[in-house]
C-alpha positions in Angstrom: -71.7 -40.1 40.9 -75.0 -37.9 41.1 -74.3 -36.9 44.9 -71.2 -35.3 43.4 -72.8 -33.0 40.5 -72.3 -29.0 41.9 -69.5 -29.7 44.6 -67.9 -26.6 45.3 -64.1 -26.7 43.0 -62.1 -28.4 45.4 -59.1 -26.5 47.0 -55.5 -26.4 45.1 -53.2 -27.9 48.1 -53.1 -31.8 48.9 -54.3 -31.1 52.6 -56.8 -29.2 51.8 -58.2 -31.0 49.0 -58.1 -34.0 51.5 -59.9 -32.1 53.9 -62.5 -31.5 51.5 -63.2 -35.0 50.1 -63.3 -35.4 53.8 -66.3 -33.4 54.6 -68.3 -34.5 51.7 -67.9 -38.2 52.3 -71.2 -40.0 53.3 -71.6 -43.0 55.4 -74.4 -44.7 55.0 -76.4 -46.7 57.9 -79.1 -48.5 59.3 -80.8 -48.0 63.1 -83.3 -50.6 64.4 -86.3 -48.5 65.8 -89.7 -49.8 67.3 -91.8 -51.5 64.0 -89.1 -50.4 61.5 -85.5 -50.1 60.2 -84.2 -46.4 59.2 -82.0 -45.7 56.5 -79.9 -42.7 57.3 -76.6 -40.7 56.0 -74.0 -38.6 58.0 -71.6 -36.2 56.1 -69.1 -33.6 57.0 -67.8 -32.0 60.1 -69.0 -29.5 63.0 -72.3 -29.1 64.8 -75.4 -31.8 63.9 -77.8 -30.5 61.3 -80.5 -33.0 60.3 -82.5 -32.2 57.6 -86.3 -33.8 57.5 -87.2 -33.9 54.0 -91.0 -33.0 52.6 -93.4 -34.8 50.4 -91.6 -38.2 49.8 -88.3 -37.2 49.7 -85.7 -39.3 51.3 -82.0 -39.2 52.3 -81.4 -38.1 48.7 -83.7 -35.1 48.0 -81.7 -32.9 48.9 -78.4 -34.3 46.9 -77.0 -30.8 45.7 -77.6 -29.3 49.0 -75.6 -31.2 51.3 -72.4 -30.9 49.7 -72.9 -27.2 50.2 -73.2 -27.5 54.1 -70.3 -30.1 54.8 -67.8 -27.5 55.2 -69.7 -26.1 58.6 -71.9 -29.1 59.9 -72.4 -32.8 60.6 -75.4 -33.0 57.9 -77.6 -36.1 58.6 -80.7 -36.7 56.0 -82.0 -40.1 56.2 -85.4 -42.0 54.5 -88.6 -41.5 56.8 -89.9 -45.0 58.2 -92.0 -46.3 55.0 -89.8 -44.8 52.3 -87.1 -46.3 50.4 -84.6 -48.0 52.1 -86.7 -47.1 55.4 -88.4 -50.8 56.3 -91.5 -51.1 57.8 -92.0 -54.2 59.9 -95.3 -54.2 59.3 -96.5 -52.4 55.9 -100.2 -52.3 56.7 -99.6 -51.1 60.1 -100.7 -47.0 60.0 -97.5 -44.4 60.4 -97.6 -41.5 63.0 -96.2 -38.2 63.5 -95.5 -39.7 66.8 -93.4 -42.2 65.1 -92.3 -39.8 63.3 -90.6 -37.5 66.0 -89.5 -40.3 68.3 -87.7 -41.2 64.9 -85.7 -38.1 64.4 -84.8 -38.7 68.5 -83.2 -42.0 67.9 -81.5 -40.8 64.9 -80.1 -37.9 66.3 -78.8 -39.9 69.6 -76.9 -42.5 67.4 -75.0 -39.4 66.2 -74.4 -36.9 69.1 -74.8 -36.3 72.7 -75.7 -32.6 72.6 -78.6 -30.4 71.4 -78.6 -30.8 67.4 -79.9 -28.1 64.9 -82.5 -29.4 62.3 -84.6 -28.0 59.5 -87.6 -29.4 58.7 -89.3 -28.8 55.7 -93.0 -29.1 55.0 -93.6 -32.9 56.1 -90.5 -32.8 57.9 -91.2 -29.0 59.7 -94.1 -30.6 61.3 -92.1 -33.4 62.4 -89.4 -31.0 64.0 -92.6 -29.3 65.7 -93.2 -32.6 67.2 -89.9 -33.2 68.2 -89.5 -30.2 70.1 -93.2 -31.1 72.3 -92.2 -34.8 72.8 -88.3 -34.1 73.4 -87.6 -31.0 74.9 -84.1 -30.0 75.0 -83.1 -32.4 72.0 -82.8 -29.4 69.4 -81.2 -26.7 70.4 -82.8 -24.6 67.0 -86.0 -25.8 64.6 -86.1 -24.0 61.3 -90.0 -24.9 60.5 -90.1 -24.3 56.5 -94.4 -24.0 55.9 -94.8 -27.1 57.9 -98.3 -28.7 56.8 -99.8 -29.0 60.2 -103.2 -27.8 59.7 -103.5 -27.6 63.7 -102.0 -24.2 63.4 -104.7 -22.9 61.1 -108.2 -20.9 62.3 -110.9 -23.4 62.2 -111.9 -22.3 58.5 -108.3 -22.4 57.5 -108.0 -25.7 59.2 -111.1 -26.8 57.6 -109.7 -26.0 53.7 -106.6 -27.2 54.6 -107.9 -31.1 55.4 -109.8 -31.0 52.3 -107.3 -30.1 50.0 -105.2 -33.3 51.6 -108.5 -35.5 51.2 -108.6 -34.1 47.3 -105.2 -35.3 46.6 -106.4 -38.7 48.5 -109.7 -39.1 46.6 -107.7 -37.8 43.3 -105.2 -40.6 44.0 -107.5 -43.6 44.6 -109.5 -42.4 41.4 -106.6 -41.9 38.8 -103.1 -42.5 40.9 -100.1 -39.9 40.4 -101.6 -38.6 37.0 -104.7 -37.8 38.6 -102.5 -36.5 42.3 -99.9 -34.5 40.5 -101.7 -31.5 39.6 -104.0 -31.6 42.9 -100.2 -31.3 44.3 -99.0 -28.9 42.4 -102.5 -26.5 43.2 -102.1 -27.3 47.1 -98.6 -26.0 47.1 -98.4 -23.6 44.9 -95.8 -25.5 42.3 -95.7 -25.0 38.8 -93.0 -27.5 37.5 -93.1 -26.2 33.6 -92.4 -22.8 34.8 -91.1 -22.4 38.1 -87.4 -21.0 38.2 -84.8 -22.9 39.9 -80.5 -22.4 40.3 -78.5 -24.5 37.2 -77.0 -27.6 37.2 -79.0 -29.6 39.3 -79.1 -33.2 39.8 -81.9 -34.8 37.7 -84.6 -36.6 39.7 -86.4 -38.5 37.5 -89.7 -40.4 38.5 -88.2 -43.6 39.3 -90.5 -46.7 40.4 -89.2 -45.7 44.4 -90.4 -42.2 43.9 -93.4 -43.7 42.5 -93.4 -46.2 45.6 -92.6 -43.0 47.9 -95.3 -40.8 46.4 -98.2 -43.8 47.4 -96.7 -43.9 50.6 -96.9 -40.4 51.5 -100.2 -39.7 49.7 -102.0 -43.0 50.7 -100.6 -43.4 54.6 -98.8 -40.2 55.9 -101.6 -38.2 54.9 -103.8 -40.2 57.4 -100.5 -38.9 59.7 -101.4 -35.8 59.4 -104.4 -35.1 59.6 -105.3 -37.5 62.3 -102.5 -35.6 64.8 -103.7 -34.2 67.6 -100.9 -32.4 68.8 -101.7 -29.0 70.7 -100.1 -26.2 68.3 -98.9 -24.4 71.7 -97.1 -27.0 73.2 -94.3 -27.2 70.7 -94.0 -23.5 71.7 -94.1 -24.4 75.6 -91.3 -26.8 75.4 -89.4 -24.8 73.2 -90.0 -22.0 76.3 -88.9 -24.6 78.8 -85.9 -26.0 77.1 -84.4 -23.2 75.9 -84.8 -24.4 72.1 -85.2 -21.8 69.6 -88.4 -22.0 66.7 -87.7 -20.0 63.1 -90.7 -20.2 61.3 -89.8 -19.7 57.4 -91.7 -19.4 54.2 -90.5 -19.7 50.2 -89.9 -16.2 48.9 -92.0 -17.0 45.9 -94.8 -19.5 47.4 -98.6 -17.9 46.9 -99.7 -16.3 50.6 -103.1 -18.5 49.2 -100.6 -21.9 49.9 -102.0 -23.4 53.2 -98.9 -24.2 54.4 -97.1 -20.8 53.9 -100.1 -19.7 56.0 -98.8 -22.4 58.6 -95.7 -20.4 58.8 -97.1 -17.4 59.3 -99.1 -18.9 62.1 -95.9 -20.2 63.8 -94.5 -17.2 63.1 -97.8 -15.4 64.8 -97.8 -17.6 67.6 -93.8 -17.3 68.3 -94.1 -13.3 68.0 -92.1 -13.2 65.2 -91.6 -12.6 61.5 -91.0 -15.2 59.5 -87.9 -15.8 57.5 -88.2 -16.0 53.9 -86.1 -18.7 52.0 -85.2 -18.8 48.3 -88.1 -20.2 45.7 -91.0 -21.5 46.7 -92.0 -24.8 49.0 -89.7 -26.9 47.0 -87.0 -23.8 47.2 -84.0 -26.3 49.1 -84.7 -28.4 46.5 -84.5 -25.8 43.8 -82.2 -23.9 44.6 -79.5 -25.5 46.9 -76.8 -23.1 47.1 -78.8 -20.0 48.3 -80.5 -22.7 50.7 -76.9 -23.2 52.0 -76.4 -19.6 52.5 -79.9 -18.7 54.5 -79.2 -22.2 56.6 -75.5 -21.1 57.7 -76.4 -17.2 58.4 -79.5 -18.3 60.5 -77.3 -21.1 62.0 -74.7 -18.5 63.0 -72.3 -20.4 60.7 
């Protein structure tokens, strides 16, 4: 099965190997939530890491990373409201970030009673942001990978940043993902044809859900964005108040130019910190899943 492809060589004894098999096996559910049904998978043992995906991933973006951080935590990755398996009960009805955090609260009380650990990445490092503001105390650490939260930007900044998203739009209505790929690819930095990545990765081909995905995100979340209102400090106060710790993080190789490495660096600015560099650029859990593994666990303390 794909979800397999780049598990770590599984241990010589019986125990252990069933011990293993143990920690990488995913269950797969469903949670009713106000206007929608989410789609979400649990794997492995230890402390609750929930992983918010960016762009349109789902549940399965991040396929060759989880296996590499069963052995330390309870990973959950599930499909935002909208995406894939993710039901909407009403399609036309528009998607918040609001929505959006409360979300990641009902997810995370179906599968602990404690603070959890989560890191968000782009999309889903803005959601985490919102989490921490509208549920203080529910995440005990935020790891906020170049969140695209133009909020956090100067005014000029800010000003770029919502027209880039309203390029993609506009390039999207006009041409659909021909026309929106490259206006991706130039707001973030990517280039697909030449950007490096770790071996042996799980194909992800462009199938008709990704297609489905990428309309979803472009054509509705987008509107998410940049219609929230949410005070960039207040994340910060509740964090202060709760006792939840904020890492802001940027890719390694993702251009300073990239609006939402300058998001990070904003956090970061705002926090009083530096911020922690991951491996690649804003795809870099994606592309390269084991060194991901490795910055998640020594920043977890794992």
């Amino acid at each position: 099965m794909a979800h397999q492809q780049g598990v770590p060589t599984m241990p010589t004894t019986a125990a252990a190997a069933s011990t293993a098999a143990a920690s990488t096996a995913i269950a797969t559910r469903t949670l009713a939530v106000p206007g929608a049904t989410l789609h979400f998978q649990v794997a492995g043992r230890g402390p609750v890491l929930l992983l918010s995906q960016s762009g349109e991933g789902d549940a399965d973006r991040t396929v060759d990373l989880v296996p590499r951080l069963t052995d330390t935590f309870t990973v959950v990755t599930y499909d935002r409201r909208g995406l894939s398996r993710s039901t909407l009960d009403d399609p036309d009805r528009p998607v918040t970030m609001a929505e959006h955090a409360d979300d990641v609260a009902r997810l995370l009380a179906e599968v602990t009673d404690g603070p959890a650990l989560m890191a968000g990445f782009s999309m889903g490092a803005a959601i985490g942001l919102q989490t921490v503001a509208r549920h203080p105390g529910l995440l005990s650490t935020l790891i906020a990978h170049e969140p695209v939260m133009p909020n956090l930007l100067a005014e000029a900044d800010r000003a770029e940043h919502l027209a880039e998203l309203a390029a993609i739009r506009n390039a999207y209505a006009a041409g659909g993902l021909p026309a929106a790929f490259p206006a991706i690819a130039r707001h973030l930095g990517i280039d697909p044809a030449h950007d490096e990545t770790e071996g042996d990765l799980t194909p992800q081909p462009l199938t008709p859900r990704r297609q489905a995905n990428f309309g979803f995100f472009i054509g509705t979340e987008f509107t998410a964005v940049t219609t929230d209102d949410l005070d960039p400090a207040e994340p910060l106060r509740a964090a202060a108040r709760a006792g939840t710790r904020i890492i802001a993080a940027t890719g390694r190789t993702t251009r300073p130019t990239v609006h939402t490495y300058r998001c990070a660096l904003a956090l970061a600015a705002r926090l009083g910190t530096e911020p922690v560099e991951f491996p690649g650029g804003h795809n870099g859990n994606t592309a390269f899943p084991r060194a991901t593994a490795r910055t998640l666990k020594t920043l977890l303390g794992r």
